[in-house]
C-alpha positions as CSV (number, residue, x, y, z in Angstrom):
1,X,113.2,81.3,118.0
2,X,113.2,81.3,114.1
3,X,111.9,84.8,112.5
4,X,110.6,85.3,109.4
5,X,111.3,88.0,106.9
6,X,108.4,89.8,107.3
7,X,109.2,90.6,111.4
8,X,112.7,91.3,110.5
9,X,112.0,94.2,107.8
10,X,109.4,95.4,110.4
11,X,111.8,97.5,112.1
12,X,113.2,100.5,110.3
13,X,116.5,100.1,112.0
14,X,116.9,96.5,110.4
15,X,116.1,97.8,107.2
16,X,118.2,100.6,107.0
17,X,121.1,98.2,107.8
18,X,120.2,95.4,105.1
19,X,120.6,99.0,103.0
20,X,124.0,99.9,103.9
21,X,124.8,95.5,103.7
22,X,123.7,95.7,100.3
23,X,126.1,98.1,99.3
24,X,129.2,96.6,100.9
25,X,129.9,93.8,103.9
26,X,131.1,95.4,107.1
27,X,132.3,94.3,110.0
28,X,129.7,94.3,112.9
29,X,131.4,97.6,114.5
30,X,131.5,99.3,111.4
31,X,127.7,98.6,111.1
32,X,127.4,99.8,114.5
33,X,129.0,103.5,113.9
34,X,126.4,104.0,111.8
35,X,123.7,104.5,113.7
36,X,123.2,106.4,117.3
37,X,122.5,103.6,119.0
38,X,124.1,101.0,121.1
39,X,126.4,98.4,119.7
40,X,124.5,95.8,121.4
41,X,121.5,97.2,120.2
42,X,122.8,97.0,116.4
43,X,123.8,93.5,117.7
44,X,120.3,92.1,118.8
45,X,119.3,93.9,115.3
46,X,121.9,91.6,113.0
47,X,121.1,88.2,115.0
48,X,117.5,89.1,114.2
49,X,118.9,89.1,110.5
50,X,120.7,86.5,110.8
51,X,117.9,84.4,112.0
52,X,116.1,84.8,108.7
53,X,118.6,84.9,106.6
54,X,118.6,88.4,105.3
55,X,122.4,88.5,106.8
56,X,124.9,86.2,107.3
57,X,128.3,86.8,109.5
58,X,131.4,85.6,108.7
59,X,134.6,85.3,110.9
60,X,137.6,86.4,109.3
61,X,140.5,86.6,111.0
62,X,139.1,88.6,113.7
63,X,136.4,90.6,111.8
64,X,133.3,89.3,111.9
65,X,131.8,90.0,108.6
66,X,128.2,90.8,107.7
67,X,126.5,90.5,104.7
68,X,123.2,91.4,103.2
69,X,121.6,88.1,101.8
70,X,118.9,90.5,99.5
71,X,117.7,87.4,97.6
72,X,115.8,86.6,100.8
73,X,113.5,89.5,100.1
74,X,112.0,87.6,97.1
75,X,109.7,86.0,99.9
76,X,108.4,89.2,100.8
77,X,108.1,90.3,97.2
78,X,106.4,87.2,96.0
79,X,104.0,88.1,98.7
80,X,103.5,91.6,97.6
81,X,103.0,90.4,94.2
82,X,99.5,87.9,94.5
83,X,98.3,91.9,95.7
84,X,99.5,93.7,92.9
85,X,97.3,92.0,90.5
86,X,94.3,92.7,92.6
87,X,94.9,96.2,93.1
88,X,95.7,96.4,89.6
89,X,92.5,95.2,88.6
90,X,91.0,97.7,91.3
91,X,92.4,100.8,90.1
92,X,91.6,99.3,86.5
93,X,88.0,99.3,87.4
94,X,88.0,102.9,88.5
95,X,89.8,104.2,86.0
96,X,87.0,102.9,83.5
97,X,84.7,104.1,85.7
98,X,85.9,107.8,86.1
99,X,86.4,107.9,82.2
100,X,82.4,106.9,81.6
101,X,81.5,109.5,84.1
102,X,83.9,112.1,82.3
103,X,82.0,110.6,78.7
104,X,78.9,111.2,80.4
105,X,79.9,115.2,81.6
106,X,81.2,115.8,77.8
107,X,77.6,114.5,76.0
108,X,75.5,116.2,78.5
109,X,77.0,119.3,78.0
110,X,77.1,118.9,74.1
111,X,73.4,117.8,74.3
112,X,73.1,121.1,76.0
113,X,74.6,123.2,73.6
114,X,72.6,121.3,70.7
115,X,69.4,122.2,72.7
């Protein structure tokens, strides 16, 4: 089964290990001590990775080697980005909005005081 990014940064588990890969390769126990649970568990959470590419293992020697592939994440950020525009515009819009309203307040008031 391929995944996609998307399902593999769904878990907080997986992320929090593409977060300690991006800082420096380990080996797959290494990656495994760091959290509380099961080294198999970690395991099923790298080949998850590695079936998306956000990770890729490498033998060496007898090491097995993983390491964070972050460039994958553009997918997920390219996504991300078509919303950021519209939101943009959104919160744009109500700004504007909230400013008349406040403009509208401050001459009430002064027509007030004039009257």
């Amino acid at each position: 089964m391929r995944r996609d990014v998307f399902q593999a940064i769904a878990d907080p588990t997986r992320r929090e290990i593409i977060g300690l890969l991006a800082q420096n390769p380990l080996n797959i126990n290494a990656v495994a001590d760091c959290f509380p649970t099961s080294r198999a568990a970690i395991s099923k959470h790298l080949k998850i990775l590695t079936e998306c590419g956000l990770v890729v293992i490498e033998q060496q020697g007898r090491e097995r080697i993983c390491e964070a592939q972050p460039e994958k994440l553009r997918e997920i950020s390219d996504w991300v980005e078509q919303y950021r525009q519209f939101w943009n515009e959104k919160l744009d819009s109500l700004e504007r909005y909230l400013a008349e309203i406040q403009k509208n307040k401050v001459d009430k008031v002064g027509e007030v005081d004039k009257g």
